[in-house]
C-alpha positions in Angstrom: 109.0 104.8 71.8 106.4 107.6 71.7 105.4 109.4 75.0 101.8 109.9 76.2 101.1 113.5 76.5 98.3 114.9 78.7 96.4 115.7 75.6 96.6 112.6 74.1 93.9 111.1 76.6 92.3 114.0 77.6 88.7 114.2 77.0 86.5 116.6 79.2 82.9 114.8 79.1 84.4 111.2 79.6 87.2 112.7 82.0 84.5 114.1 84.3 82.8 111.7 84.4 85.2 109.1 85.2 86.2 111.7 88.7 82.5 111.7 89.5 82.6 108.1 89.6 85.8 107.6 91.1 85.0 110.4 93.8 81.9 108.6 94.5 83.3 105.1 94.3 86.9 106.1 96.9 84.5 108.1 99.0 83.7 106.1 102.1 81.1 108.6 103.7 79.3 108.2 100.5 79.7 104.2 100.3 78.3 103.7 104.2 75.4 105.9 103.6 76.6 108.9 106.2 76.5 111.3 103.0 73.6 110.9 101.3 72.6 113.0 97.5 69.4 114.9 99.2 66.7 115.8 96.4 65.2 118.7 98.5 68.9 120.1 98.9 69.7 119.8 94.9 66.2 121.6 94.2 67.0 124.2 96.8 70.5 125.2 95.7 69.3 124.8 92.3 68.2 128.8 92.8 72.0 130.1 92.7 73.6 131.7 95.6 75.9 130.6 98.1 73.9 130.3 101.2 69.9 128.8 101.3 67.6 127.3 103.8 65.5 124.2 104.3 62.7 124.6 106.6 60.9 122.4 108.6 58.9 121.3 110.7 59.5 120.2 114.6 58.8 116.4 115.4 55.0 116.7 117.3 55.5 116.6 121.7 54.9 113.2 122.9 55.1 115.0 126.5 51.3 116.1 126.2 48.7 113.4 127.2 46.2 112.8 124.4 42.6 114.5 125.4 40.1 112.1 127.0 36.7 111.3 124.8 33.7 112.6 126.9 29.9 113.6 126.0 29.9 116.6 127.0 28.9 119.2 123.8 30.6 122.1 125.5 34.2 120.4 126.3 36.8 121.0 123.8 39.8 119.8 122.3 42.6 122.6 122.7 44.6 122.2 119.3 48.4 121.1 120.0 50.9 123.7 118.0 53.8 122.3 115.5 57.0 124.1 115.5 58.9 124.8 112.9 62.6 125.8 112.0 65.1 126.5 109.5 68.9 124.8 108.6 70.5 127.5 106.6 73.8 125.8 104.6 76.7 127.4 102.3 77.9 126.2 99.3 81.1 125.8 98.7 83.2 126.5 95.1 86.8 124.1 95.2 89.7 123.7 92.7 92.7 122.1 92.1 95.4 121.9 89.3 98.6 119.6 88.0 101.1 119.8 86.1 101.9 116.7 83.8 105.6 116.3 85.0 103.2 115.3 88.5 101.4 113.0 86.5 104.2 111.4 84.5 104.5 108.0 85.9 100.6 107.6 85.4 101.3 108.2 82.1 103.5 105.4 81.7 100.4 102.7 82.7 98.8 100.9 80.1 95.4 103.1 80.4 96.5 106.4 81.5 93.3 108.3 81.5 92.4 105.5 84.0 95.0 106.4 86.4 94.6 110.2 86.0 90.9 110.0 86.9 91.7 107.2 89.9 94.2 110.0 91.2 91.8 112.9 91.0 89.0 110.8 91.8 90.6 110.0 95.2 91.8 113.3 95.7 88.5 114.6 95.7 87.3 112.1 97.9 89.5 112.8 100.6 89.1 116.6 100.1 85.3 115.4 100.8 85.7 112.9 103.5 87.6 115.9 105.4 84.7 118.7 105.0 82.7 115.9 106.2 84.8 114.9 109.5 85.3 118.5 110.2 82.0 119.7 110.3 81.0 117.3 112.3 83.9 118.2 114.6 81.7 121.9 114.7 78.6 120.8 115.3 80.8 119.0 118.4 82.4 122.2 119.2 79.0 123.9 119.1 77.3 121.5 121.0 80.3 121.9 123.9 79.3 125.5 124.1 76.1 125.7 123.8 74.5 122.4 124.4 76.1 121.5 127.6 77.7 118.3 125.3 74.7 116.7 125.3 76.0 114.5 122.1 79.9 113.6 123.9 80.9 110.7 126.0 84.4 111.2 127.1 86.6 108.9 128.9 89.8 111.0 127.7 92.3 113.1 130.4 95.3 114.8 130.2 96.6 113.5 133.5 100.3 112.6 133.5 101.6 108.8 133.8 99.9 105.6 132.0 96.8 105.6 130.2 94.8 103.4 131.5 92.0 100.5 130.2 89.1 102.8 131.1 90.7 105.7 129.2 90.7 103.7 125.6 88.1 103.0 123.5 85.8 99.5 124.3 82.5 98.5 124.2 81.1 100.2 126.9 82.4 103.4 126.1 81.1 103.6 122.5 77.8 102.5 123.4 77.7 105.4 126.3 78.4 107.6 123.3 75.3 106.3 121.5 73.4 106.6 124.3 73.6 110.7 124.4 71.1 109.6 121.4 68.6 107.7 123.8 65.9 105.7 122.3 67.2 106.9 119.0 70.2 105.5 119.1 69.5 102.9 116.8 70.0 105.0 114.2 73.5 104.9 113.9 75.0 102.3 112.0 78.8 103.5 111.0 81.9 104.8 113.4 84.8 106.6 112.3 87.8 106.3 114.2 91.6 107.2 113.8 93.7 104.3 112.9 95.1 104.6 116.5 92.0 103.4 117.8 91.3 101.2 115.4 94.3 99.2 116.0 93.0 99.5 119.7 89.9 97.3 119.0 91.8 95.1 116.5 94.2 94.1 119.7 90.9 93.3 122.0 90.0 91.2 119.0 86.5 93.2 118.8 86.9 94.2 115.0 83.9 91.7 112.6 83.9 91.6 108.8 81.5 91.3 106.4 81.6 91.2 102.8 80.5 93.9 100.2 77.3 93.0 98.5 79.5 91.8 95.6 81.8 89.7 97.6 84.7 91.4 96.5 85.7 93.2 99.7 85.6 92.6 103.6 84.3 95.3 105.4 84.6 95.9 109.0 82.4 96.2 111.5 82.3 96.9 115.0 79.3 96.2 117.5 77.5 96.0 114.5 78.3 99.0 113.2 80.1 99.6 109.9 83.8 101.5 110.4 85.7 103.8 108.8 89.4 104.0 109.3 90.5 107.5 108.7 93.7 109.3 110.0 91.8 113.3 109.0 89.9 111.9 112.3 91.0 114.5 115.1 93.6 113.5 117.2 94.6 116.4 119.5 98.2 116.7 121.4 97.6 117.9 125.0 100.2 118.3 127.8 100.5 114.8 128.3 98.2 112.5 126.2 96.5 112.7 122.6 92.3 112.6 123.0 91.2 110.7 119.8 87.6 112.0 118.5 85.9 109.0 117.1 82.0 109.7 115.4 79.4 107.4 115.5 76.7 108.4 112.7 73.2 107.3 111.2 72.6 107.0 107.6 72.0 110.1 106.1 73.4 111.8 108.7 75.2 114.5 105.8 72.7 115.5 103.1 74.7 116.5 99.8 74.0 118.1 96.4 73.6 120.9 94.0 77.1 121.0 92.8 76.4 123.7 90.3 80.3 124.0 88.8 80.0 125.3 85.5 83.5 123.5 83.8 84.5 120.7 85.7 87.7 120.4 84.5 89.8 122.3 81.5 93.0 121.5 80.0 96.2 124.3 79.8 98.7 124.2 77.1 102.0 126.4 78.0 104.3 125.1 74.9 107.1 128.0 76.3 106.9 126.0 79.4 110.4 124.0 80.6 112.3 126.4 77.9 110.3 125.6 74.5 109.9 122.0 75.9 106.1 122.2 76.9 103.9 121.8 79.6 100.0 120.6 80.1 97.9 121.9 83.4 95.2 120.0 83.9 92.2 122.0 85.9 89.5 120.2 88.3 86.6 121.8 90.3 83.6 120.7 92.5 81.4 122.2 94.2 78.1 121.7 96.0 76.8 121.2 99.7 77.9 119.3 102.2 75.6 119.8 105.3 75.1 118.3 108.8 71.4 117.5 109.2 70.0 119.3 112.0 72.2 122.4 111.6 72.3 126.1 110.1 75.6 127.8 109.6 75.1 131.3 111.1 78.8 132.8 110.2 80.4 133.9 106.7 83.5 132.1 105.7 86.4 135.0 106.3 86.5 134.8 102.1 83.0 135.3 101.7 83.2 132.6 99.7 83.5 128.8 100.8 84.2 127.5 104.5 88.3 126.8 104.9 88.1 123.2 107.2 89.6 125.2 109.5 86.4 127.2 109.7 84.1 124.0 109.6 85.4 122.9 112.6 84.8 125.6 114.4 82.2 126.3 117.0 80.6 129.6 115.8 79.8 128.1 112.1 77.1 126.1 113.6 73.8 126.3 115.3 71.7 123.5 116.2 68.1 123.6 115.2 67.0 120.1 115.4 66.1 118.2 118.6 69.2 116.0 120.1 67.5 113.0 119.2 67.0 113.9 115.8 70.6 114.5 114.9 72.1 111.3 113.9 75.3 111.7 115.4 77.2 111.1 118.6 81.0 112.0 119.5 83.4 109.7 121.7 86.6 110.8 123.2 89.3 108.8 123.9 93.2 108.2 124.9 93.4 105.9 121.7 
């Protein structure tokens, strides 16, 4: 029986585009709306360069009463000032590579290209869904120290002995998190949580589902809110317990674009390979922006290049620029 080689089904337009679709498709940030394609971020990065800014404009003060209407010719109105600001993101330039003896029991499926672009697909997905999940855990470390935390609930400790009811995650506690968003806290619509917690609701019998708009999947909801299920969500070891970071976020929360990468994937052929016997590499790369709306990265990445996660996730990445109530995000910490 003849073998499928990596060459056989390789195609680079068709391959491409069957990751993009795939990475969109696996993606779950992307499905619940959290990480939204932003035109104005695509134009902007459009320019080359690794860093850029989007300006803007502060929402107007409702604090100021409106001026009163009177008939007097020499009264006034004094003309209210609108601030502005500026979010400043980074790029960043990613790569991967296999080998085809890691790809051979794909091979052996019926439609092979199928199950190499699934693979990749997903693989790029979760490579995404983290970048995503750890810059929001910087703009939490940020808004710790700097902030005062004015976007975390926590009912989490580190105290020795049993964890107790109002230490895990419940109703109350989530919607205290939403509340650090006050009267725009109806913007957020889907919660990310570590399959810890997760299991937490499912045993208070708090976890709804809906179906997809096609029918073809149940999705579950919590409080109304959509949920993601994903293990990348922090859980941190202390001295005695394991805090559990679960994010609430609004739609459009992440803007994304301008994925620039010049060959998105390439083929290698090393026929001296396994001594004469051969060897394909198959090449993927993405790029783009991945941003937290509200916030400008104010640090290089050690490379000069793109952010490590390690580096998203950390505190002096990030500065906020938007108000707290225009931020569509809120953090909650828990015992599980």
């Amino acid at each position: 029986m003849a073998t499928t080689q990596l060459s056989d089904v390789y195609v680079p337009v068709p391959f491409n585009q069957a990751v993009d679709q795939a990475a969109i498709e696996l993606n779950a940030f992307i499905q619940s709306g959290v990480m939204t394609n932003d035109p104005v971020i695509a134009a902007t990065a459009s320019v080359g360069g690794w860093i850029g800014e989007l300006p803007h404009y502060n929402s107007l003060s409702t604090a100021t009463e409106p001026n009163y209407s009177s008939d007097d010719p020499a009264s006034f109105s004094a003309p209210q000032n609108i601030g502005s600001g500026t979010q400043i993101y980074r790029k960043h330039k990613l790569n991967n590579s296999w080998s085809t003896m890691d790809l051979t029991r794909a091979l052996a499926l019926a439609d092979p290209l199928d199950a190499i672009t699934r693979m990749v697909g997903q693989y790029w997905a979760t490579q995404e869904e983290k970048r995503v999940i750890q810059s929001a855990m910087g703009v939490l470390t940020d808004n710790v120290a700097s902030n005062s935390g004015d976007m975390l609930h926590t009912v989490a400790t580190d105290d020795a002995g049993a964890i107790t009811a109002a230490e895990l995650v419940s109703a109350d506690a989530v919607l205290d998190a939403s509340q650090t968003l006050g009267d725009h806290k109806m913007a957020i619509d889907v919660i990310a949580m570590h399959s810890v917690v997760y299991t937490n609701l499912q045993k208070q019998n708090l976890i709804a589902y809906i179906p997809n708009a096609r029918g073809e999947v149940n999705i579950p909801t919590y409080l109304g809110y959509r949920v993601v299920v994903d293990d990348s969500m922090p859980a941190v070891a202390g001295t005695n317990r394991i805090t559990y970071t679960t994010i609430l976020f609004g739609t459009g929360a992440f803007g994304s674009g301008g994925d620039d990468t010049v060959v998105a994937s390439e083929m290698e052929r090393k026929p001296d390979s396994g001594d004469g016997g051969g060897e394909d590499i198959l090449y993927t790369r993405r790029g783009g922006i991945i941003h937290p709306m509200g916030l400008a990265v104010v640090t290089a990445p050690a490379t000069g290049t793109s952010y490590t996660l390690a580096e998203l996730a950390a505190a002096a990445t990030w500065n906020r620029v938007y108000e707290r109530k225009n931020i569509n995000l809120a953090f909650l910490q828990t015992n599980g």
